[in-house]
C-alpha positions in Angstrom: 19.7 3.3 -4.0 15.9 1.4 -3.4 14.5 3.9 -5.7 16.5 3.5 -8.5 15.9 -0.6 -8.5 12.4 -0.6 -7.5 10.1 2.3 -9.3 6.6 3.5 -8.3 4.2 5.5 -9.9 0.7 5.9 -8.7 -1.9 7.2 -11.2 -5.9 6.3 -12.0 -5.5 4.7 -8.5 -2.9 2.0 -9.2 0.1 1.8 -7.8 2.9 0.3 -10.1 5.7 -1.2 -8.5 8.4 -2.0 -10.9 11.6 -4.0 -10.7 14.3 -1.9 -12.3 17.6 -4.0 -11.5 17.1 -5.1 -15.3 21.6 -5.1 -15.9 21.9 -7.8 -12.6 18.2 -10.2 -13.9 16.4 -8.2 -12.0 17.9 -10.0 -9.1 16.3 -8.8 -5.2 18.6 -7.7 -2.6 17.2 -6.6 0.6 17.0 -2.5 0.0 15.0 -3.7 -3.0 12.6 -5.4 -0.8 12.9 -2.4 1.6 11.5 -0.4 -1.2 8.5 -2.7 -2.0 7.8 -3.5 1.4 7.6 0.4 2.1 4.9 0.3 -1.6 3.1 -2.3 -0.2 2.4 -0.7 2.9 1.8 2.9 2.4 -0.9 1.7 -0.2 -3.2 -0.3 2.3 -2.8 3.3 4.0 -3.5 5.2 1.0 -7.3 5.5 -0.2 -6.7 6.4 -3.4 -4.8 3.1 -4.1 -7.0 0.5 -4.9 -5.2 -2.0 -7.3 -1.3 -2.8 -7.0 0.4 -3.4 -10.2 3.7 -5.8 -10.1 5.6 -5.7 -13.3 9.4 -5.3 -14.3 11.6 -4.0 -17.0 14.6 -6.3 -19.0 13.7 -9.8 -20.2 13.2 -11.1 -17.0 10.8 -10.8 -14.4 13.6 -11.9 -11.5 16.2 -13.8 -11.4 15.4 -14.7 -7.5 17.6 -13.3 -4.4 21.3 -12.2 -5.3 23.5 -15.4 -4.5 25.9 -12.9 -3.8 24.4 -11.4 -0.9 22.4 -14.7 0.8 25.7 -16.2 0.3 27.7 -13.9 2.9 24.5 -13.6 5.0 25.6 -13.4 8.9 25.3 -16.6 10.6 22.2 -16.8 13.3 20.7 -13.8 11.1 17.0 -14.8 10.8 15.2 -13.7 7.2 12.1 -12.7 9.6 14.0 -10.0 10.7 15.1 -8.7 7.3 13.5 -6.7 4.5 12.6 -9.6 3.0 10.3 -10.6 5.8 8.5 -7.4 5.7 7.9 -8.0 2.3 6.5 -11.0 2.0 4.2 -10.2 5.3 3.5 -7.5 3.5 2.2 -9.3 0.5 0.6 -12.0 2.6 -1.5 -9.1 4.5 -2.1 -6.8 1.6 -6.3 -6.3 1.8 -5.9 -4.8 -2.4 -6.4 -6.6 -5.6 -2.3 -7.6 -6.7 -1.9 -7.8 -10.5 1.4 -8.8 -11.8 2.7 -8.7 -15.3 5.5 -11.4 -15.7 8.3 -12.2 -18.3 10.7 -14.2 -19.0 12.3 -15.9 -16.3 10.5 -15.5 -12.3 12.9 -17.8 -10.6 12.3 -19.0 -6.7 10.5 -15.8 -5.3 9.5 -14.4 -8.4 7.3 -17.3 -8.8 6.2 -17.9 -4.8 5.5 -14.2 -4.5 2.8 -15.1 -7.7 0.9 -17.1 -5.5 -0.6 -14.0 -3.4 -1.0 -12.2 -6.6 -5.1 -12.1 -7.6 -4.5 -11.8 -11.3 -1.9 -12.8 -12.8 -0.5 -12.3 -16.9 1.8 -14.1 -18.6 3.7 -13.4 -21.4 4.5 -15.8 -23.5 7.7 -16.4 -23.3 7.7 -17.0 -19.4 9.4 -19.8 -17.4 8.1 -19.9 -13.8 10.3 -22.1 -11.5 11.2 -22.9 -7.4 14.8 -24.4 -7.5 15.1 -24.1 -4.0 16.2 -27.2 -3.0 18.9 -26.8 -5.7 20.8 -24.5 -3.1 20.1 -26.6 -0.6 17.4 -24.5 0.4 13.4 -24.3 1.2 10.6 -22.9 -0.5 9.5 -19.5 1.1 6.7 -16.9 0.9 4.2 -19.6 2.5 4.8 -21.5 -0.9 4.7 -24.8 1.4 1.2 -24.6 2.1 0.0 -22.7 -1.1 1.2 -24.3 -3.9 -0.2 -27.8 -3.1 -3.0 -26.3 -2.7 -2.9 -24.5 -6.1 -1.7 -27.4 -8.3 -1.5 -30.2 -6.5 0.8 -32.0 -4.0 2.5 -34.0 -6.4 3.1 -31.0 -8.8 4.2 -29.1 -6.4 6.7 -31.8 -5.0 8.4 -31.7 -8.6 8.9 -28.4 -8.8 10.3 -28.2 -5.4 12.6 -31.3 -5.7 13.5 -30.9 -9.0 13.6 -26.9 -9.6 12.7 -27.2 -13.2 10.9 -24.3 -15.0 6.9 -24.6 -15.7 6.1 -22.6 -19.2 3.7 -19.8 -19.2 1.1 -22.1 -20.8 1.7 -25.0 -18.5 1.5 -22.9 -15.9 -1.5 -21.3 -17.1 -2.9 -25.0 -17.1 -1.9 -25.6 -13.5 -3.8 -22.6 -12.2 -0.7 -20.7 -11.5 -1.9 -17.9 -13.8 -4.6 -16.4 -15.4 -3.5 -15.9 -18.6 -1.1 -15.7 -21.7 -0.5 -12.8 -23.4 2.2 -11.6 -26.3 5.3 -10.5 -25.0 4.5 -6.8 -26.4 1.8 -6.3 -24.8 2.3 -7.6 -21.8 2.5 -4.4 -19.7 -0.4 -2.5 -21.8 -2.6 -5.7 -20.9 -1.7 -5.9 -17.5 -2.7 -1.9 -17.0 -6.1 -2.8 -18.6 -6.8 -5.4 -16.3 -5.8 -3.4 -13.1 -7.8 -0.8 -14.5 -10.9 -2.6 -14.9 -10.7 -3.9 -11.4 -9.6 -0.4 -10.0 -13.8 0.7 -11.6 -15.3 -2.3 -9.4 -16.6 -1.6 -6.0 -13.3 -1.3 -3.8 -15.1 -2.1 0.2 -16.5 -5.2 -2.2 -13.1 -6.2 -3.5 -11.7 -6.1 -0.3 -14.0 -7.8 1.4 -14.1 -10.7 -0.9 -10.7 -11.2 -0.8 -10.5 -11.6 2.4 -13.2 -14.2 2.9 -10.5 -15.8 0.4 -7.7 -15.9 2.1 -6.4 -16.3 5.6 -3.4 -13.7 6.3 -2.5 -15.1 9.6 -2.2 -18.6 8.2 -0.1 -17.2 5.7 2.4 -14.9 7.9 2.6 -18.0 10.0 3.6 -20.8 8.1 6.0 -17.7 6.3 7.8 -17.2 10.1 8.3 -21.4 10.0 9.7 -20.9 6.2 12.2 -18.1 7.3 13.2 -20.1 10.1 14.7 -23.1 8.6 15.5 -21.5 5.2 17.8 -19.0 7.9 19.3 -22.4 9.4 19.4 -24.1 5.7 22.2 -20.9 5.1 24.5 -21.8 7.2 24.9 -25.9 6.3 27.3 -27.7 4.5 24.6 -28.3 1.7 24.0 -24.9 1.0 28.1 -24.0 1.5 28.7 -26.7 -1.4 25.8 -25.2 -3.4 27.0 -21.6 -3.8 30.3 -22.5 -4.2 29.3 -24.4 -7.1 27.7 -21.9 -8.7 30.0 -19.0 -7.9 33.0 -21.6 -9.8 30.0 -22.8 -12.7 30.1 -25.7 -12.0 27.5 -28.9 -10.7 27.0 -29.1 -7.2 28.5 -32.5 -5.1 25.8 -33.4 -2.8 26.6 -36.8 -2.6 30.1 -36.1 -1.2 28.1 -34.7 2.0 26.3 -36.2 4.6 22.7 -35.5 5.1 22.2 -32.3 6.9 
């Protein structure tokens, strides 16, 4: 059931959203984003939230989307009109402060969903990566506009192209975080932060943060995303991809024509 892999508790007017999948990586399928998406909006409704807390329990923060499940996804079925879409538009519209405590490994949307985070902790033992095109997919989560624009179009090209994982200092480097912390105190760090920004003027917060960011840009470029990563599904590319990694072994791209 959604609330036994994603747990919230709202106190001191945070609201902790935590990934509790820890036995599967922490790995999303779509009640999961059900569950934050439902968070994520009852908060901007909820006056006595005024700082959302992302964090998760296990060693890693997320292992990405369940292969399993985006594997036997319906062909024609559209990711904007799954729980995953309401997430993310969700995320990309949220008007409070998003904190987010990461660990380990935040694979493909555990890292793009760090991108419409406002503060952002690492522990130190954290590998942020975006292996999408390793599936024979596309980056999501408006990642295609935001992480040029975060570290660069040439860093964000090798990430894309080449999936490999950034380390929490690197990252930290890019701009991709705010800072390193020690693995044991992660999560107490992270609370201190979202409690220090809970005290600060909320209407002030808000406001600022939206003369930061543009929401309907975001959701935008996110429908375009969802789009083709819906059509990537369903190609020969991504067929030879997840079969690959269901037997363990390399993918054959080579084999295939382009697509």
């Amino acid at each position: 059931m959604p609330d036994e892999l994603i747990k919230t508790d709202s106190s001191g007017g945070i609201l902790t959203v935590t990934l509790a999948r820890s036995d599967k990586k922490n790995a999303l399928i779509d009640s999961m984003y059900g569950a934050m998406a439902d968070a994520l909006e009852a908060a901007e409704n909820d006056p006595s939230i005024r700082v959302v807390l992302l964090q998760s329990e296990g060693d890693m923060f997320t292992a990405d989307n369940d292969v399993g499940e985006f594997a036997a996804a319906e062909p024609g079925s559209s990711l904007n009109e799954q729980n995953v879409g309401r997430f993310l538009c969700a995320l990309a519209n949220s008007s409070l402060p998003l904190v987010a405590a990461v660990q380990g490994r935040a694979v493909g949307v555990g890292t793009t969903l760090l991108l419409h985070c406002d503060f952002i902790l690492l522990a130190d033992n954290a590998l942020l990566s975006a292996p999408f095109v390793n599936l024979a997919l596309v980056p999501e989560a408006a990642s295609s506009l935001l992480m040029p624009a975060r570290v660069g179009y040439v860093r964000a090209f090798e990430l894309f192209a080449l999936g490999e994982s950034v380390d929490a200092r690197t990252a930290v480097e890019w701009g991709l975080a705010n800072r390193v912390v020690a693995l044991n105190s992660l999560h107490a760090e992270a609370r201190t932060v979202a409690e220090r920004i809970a005290r600060q003027p909320a209407g002030s917060l808000i406001a600022t943060k939206r003369l930061m960011r543009d929401p309907a840009a975001l959701t935008a470029r996110m429908f375009v995303e969802n789009e083709v990563f819906s059509r990537r599904l369903q190609t020969a590319e991504a067929r030879e991809a997840f079969s690959a990694f269901a037997e363990r072994r390399a993918p054959d791209f080579l084999k295939l024509s382009t697509s």
